[in-house]
C-alpha atoms as a printed R data frame, in Angstrom:
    type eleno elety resid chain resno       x       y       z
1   ATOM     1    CA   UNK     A     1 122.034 154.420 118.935
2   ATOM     2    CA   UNK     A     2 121.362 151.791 121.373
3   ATOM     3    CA   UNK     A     3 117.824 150.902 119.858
4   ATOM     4    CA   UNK     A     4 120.143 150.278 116.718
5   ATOM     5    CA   UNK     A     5 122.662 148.627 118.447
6   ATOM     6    CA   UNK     A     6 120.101 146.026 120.127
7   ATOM     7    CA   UNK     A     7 118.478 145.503 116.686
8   ATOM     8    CA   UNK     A     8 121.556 144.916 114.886
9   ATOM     9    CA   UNK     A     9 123.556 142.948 116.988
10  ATOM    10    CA   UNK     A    10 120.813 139.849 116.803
11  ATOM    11    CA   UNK     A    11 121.180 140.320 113.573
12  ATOM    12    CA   UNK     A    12 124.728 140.075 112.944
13  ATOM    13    CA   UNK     A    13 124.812 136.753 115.006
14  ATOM    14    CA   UNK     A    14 121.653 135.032 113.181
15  ATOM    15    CA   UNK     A    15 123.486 135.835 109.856
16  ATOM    16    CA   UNK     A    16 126.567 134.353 111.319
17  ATOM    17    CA   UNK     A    17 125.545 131.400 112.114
18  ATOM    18    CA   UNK     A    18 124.095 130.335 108.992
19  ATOM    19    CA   UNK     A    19 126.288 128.645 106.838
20  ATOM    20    CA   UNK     A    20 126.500 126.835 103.380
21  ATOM    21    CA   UNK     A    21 127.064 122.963 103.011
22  ATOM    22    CA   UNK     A    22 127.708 121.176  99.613
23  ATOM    23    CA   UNK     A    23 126.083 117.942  99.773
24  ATOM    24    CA   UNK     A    24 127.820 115.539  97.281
25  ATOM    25    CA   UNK     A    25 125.339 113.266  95.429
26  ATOM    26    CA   UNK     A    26 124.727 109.423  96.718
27  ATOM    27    CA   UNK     A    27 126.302 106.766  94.583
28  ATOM    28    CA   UNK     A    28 124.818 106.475  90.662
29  ATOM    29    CA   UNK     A    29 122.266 104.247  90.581
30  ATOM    30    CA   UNK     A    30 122.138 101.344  87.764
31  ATOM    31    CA   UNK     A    31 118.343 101.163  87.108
32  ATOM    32    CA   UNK     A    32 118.823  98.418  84.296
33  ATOM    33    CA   UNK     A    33 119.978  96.083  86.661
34  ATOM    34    CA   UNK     A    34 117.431  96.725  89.247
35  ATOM    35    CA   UNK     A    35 114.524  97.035  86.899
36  ATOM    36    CA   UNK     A    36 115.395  93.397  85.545
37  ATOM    37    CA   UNK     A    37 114.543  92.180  89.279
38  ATOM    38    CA   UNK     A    38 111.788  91.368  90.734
39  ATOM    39    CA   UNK     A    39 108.775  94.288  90.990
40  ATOM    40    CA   UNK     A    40 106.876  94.661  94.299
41  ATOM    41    CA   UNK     A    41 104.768  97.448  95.677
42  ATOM    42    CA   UNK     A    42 104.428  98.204  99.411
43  ATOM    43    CA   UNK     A    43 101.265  97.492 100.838
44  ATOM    44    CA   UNK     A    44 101.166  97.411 104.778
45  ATOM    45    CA   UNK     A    45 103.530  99.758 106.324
46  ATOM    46    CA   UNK     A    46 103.506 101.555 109.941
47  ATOM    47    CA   UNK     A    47 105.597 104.511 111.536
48  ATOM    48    CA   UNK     A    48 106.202 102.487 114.928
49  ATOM    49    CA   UNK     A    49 107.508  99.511 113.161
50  ATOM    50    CA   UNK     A    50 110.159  98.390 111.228
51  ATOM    51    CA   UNK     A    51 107.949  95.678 109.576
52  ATOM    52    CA   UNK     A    52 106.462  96.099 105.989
53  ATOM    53    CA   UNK     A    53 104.419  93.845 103.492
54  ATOM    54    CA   UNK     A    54 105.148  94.159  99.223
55  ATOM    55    CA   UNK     A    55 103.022  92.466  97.099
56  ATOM    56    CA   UNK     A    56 105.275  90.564  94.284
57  ATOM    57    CA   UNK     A    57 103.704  88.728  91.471
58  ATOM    58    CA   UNK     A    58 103.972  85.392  93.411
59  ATOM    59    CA   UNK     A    59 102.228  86.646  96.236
60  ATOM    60    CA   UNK     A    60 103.117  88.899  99.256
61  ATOM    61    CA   UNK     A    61 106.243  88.676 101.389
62  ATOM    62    CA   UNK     A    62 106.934  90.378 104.691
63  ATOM    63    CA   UNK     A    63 110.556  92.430 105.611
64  ATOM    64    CA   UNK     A    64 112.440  93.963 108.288
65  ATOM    65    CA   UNK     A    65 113.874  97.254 107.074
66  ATOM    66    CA   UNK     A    66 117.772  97.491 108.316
67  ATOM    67    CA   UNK     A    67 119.476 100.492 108.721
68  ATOM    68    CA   UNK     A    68 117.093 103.077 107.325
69  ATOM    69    CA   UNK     A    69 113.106 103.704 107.297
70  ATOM    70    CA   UNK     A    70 110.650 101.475 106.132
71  ATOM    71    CA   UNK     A    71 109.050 102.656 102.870
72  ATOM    72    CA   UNK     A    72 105.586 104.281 102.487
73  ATOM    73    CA   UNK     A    73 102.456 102.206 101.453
74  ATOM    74    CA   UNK     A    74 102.297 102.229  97.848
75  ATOM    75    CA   UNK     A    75 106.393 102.845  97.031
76  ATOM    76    CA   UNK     A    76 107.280 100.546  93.836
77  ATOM    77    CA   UNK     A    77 110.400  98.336  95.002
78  ATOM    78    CA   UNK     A    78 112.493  95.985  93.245
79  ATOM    79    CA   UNK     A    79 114.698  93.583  94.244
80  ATOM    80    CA   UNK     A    80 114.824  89.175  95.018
81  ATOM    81    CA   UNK     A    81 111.728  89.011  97.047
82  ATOM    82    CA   UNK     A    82 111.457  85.150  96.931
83  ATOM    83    CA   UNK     A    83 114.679  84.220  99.188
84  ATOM    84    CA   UNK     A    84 115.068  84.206 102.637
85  ATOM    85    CA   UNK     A    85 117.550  86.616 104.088
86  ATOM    86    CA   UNK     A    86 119.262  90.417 103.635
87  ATOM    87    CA   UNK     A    87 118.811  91.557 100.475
88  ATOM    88    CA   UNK     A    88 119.071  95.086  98.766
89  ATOM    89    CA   UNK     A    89 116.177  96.558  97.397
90  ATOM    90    CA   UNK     A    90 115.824  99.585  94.976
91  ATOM    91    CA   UNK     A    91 113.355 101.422  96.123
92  ATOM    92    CA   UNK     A    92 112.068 103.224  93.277
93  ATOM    93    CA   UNK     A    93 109.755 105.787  94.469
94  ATOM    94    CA   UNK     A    94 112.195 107.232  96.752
95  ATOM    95    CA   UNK     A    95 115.340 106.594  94.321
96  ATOM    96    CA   UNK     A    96 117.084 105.145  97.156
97  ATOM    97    CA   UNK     A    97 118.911 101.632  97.902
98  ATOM    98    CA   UNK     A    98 118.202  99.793 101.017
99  ATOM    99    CA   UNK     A    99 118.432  96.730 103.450
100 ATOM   100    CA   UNK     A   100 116.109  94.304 104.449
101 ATOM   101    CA   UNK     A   101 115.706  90.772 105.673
102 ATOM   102    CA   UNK     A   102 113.016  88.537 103.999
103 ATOM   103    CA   UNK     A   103 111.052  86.909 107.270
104 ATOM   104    CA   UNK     A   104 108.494  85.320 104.768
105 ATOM   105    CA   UNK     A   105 107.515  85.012 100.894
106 ATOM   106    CA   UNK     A   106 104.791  83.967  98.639
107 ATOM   107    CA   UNK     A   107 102.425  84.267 101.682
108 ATOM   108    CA   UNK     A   108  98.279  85.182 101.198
109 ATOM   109    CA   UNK     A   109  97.505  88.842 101.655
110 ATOM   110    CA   UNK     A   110  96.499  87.985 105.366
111 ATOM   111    CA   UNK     A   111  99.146  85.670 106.577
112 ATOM   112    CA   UNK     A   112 101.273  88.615 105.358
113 ATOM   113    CA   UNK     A   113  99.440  91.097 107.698
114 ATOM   114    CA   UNK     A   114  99.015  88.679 110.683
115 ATOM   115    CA   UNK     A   115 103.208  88.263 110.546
116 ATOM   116    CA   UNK     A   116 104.079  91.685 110.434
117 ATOM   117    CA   UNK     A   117 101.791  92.346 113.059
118 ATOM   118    CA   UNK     A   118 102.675  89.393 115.414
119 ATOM   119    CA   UNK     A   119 106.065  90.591 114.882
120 ATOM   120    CA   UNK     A   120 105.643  94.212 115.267
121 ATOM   121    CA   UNK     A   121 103.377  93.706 118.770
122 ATOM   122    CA   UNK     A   122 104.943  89.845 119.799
123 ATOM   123    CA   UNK     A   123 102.500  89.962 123.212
């Protein structure tokens, strides 16, 4: 009886504890207005900084993610890429809206790299 007793009564409280959340879905997405923006594609991203390059059709422009993660190399984004300040950005890959501020835009491939990493490591 106590053998049972010692098995069961771990039991009982792991059970217990486990509960059941509703998670309510995020806000609906309008992907006709954000696929009539501008298309980019992440291509210089790092875990340890908030700093990541997408490549636009007008050349490459570096931003500071705000208030979430930065995206993964190769994500498909859309949003203004060619005007300095916070902007929204769909990104699609992830099916998620976020915040960033445009440092730079229509930059070469590596003036694009060499800002994100003088800003990521500044000494």
């Amino acid at each position: 009886m106590k053998k049972m007793l010692l098995l069961f009564l771990p039991l009982v409280l792991v059970l217990a504890s486990c509960t059941r959340t509703y998670v309510e879905p995020g806000p609906v997405i309008d992907e006709r207005y954000w696929l009539s923006q501008e298309r980019g594609v992440v291509v210089y991203s790092g875990f340890d900084c908030d700093f990541f390059v997408v490549e636009t059709r007008y050349g490459y422009t570096v931003i500071r993610s705000w208030g979430g993660f930065t995206p993964l190399r190769g994500a498909v984004v859309y949003g203004n890429f060619s005007r300095f300040g916070v902007q929204s950005f769909y990104n699609r890959s992830e099916g998620i809206i976020q915040q960033g501020n445009v440092i730079d835009y229509w930059l070469t491939y590596w003036d694009a790299i060499d800002l994100a990493d003088f800003e990521c490591n500044p000494f």
